[in-house]
N, C-alpha and C positions, 0 to 999 in steps of 0.2 A: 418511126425508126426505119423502116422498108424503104425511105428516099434516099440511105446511103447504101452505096453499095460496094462491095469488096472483089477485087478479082482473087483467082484462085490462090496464087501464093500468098496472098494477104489474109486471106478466111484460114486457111492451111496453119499458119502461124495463131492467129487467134486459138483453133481448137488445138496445137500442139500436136502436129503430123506434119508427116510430109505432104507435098501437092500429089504426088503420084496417089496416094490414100483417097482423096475427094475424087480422082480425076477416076479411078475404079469404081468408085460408091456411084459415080455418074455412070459409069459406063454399064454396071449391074441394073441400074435403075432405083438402087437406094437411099440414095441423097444427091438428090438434083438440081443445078445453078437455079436461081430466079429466074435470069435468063441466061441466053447467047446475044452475045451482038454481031453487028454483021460484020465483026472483023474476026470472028470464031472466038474472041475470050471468052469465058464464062466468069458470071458474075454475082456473088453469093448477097442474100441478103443478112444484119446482124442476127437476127431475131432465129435464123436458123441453125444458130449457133444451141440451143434448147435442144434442137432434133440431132444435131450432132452427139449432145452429150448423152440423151439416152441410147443411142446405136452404139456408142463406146462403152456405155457399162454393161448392154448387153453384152457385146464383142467382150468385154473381159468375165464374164459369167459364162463363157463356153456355148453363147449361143450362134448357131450357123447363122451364116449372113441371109441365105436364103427362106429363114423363119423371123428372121429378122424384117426383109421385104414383103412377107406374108402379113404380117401386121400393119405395114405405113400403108397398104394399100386397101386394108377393112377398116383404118382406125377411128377409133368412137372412145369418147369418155370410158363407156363399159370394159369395151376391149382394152384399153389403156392399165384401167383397175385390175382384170384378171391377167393380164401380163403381171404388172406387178407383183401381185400377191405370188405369181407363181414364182417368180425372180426372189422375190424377200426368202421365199421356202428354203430357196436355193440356197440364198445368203446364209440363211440361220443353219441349216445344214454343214455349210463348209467351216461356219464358225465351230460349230462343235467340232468338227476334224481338226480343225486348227489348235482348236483349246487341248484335245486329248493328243495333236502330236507334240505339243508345250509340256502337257505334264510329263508325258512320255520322256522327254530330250531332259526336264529336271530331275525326275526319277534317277534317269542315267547319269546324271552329271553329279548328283547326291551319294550314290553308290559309288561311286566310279571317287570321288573323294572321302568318305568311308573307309576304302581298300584302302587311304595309302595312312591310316592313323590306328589300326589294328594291329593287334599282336597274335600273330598265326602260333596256333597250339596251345595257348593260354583259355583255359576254363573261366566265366567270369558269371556272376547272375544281375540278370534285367527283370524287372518289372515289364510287361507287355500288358498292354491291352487286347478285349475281346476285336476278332477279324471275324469276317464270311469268307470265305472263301470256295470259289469254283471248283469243282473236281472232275476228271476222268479217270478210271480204274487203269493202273499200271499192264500192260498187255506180257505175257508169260512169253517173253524173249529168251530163247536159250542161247543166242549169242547176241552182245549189243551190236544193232547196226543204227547209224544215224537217221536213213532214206524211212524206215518202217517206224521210228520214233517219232522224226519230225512229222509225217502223215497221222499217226495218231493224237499229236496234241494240235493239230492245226487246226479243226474245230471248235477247243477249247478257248483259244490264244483268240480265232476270230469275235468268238463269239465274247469272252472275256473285256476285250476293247472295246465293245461297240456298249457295253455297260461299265464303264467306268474303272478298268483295270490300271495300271499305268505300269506294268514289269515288262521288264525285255522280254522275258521265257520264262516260263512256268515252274515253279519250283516243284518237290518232292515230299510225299509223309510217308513215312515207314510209321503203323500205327504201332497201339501201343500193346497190342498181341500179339506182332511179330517182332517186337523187343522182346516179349517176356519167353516167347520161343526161338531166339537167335538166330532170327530170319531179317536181315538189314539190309533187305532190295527196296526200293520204294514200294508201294501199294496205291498211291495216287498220286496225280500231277494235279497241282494246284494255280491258282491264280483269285489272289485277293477283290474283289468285289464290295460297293457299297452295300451296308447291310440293307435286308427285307428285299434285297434282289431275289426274282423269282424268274424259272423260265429253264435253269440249269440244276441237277445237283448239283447240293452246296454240303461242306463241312462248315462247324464252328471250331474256331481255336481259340479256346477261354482268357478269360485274362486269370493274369496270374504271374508266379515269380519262373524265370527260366532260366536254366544250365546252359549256356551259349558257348559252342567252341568254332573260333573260326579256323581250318583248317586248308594248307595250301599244298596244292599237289592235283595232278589229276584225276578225273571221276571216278576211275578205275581203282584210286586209292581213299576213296568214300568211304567203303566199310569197315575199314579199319578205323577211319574215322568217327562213326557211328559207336564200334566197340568202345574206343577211347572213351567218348564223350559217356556210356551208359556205364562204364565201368567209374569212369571221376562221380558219378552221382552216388553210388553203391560205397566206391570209397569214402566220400564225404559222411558219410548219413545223412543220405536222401534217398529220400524214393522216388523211380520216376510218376508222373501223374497223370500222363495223357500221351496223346504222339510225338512224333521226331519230327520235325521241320528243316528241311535246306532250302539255302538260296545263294543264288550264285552273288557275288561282289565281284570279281574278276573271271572272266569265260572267254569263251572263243571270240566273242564281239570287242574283248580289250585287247587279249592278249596271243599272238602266234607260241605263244611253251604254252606245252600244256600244267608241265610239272609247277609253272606260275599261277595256278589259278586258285583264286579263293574263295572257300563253300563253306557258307555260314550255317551252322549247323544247331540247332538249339529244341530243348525239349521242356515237357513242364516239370515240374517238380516237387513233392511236399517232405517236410521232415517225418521223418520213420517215427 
C-alpha cells in the first residue's frame, strides 16, 4: 500500500479536514508526510490514514495535542494498550454524564407536560410507591433569601446527581410532627435516589395511598397550601400517616410569574 501516495489536499480529503489541519500536525511534529519531495510538497502515505484516526479521537476526547505527540514518540503495543484503557475510562465516564443529562432533559420534559393536564386546587388520591430519598435538614432562615438557600442544597443536588437523581431542585418534607403541631415550613430538602444508596442521609417515603393537591401560586403561598391540603384530609376522614411532600411542576426554570407556578404537594394518609 505505501507505493501510493497522496499529496496533502488529497490525504486531507480522505481523513475529512482541511489541509491547513495536516500541514500543523506537521509543523507540531504530530503527524508527519512520508516524505517531501524536492519540489516542497508533502506526500502522505494510505496506511497513515490509521494514525490519523487515532489522533482524531483523541483530539475529540479532550486530549492536548502535545500528550498526544508524547505518546507517537514512546509508542509500543504496551503504551498503545494503557492509552486506551485510559481513553475507554474516559469514554465510559462521559457516557454516564450523557445518560444522566438524558434522564435529566426527560424528567423535565415529563413534568413540564404533567403541569399542563392538572387541575390546580383539586384534592385527588394516588397510590405511590416506596422512594429513598436524599435529605439535608431545612436551615432556620428568619427571612427567605435565595443566595443562602441555593448554597445550602448545592451539596445535596451535587451529590444527588452523581447517584442517580434526575430532579431539577430539590423538593420539601414538612414531617409529620410539624403537621400535627401547625408548623408547615419545610424541615428537609430532598432528592429521590436509587434505593440501598449509601454515602448520604436518606428518608424513606412508604408506599401507600396519598392526598395529592396540586396547587398554583407562588412559594410564599405554600402554607396555606399545606393548611388546605391537611385540612381536606381531616374533612374527608382521614388521617394524615406520614410526612408532606412538595414538588415543583412549574418554577422559575418554566416560568417568569411567579403567581404561575405549580407545587405538587401530597401526603400520606389512612382512614380514621
Amino acid at each position: 500500500m505505501d507505493r501510493y501516495e497522496l499529496k496533502t489536499a488529497a490525504f486531507a480529503a480522505l481523513c475529512g479536514v482541511k489541509k491547513d489541519t495536516l500541514l500543523h500536525y506537521d509543523h507540531i511534529g504530530l503527524l508527519k508526510p512520508k516524505r517531501v519531495g524536492e519540489n516542497g510538497y508533502r506526500y502522505y502515505a494510505p496506511r497513515q490514514l490509521a494514525a490519523f484516526d487515532l489522533i482524531d479521537a483523541l483530539r475529540r476526547l479532550d486530549t492536548p495535542l502535545a500528550e498526544i505527540r508524547e505518546y507517537l514518540t514512546r509508542r509500543s503495543p504496551q503504551a498503545l494498550l494503557d492509552l486506551l484503557e485510559e481513553k475507554k475510562a474516559a469514554i465510559r465516564a462521559q457516557r454516564q454524564r450523557l445518560e444522566r443529562m438524558e434522564a435529566l432533559l426527560d424528567t423535565a420534559e415529563k413534568t413540564t407536560r404533567a403541569a399542563e393536564t392538572v387541575r390546580p386546587g383539586q384534592v385527588t388520591l394516588e397510590a405511590l410507591p416506596a422512594a429513598t430519598l436524599a435529605v439535608v435538614k431545612a436551615p432556620a432562615f428568619d427571612v427567605f433569601r435565595e443566595e443562602p438557600y441555593l448554597l445550602h442544597i448545592r451539596d445535596l443536588m451535587a451529590w444527588a446527581r452523581e447517584h442517580g437523581t434526575v430532579f431539577q431542585a430539590p423538593g420539601d418534607i414538612v414531617t409529620k410532627e410539624s403537621l400535627e403541631k401547625d408548623k408547615f415550613l419545610e424541615d428537609y430538602y430532598f432528592c429521590p435516589v436509587p434505593a440501598g444508596t449509601t454515602g448520604w442521609e436518606t428518608r424513606e417515603r412508604p408506599a401507600g395511598t396519598y392526598a395529592v393537591l396540586v396547587h398554583r401560586g407562588s412559594y410564599r403561598s405554600e402554607t396555606q397550601a399545606v393548611k388546605r391540603l391537611r385540612d381536606w384530609v381531616e374533612e374527608n376522614g382521614y388521617a394524615i400517616d406520614g410526612d408532606l411532600y412538595e414538588e415543583d411542576l412549574v418554577s422559575y426554570a418554566t416560568s417568569m410569574d411567579r403567581s404561575a407556578y405549580l407545587l405538587r404537594l401530597y401526603v400520606k394518609i389512612r382512614e380514621k
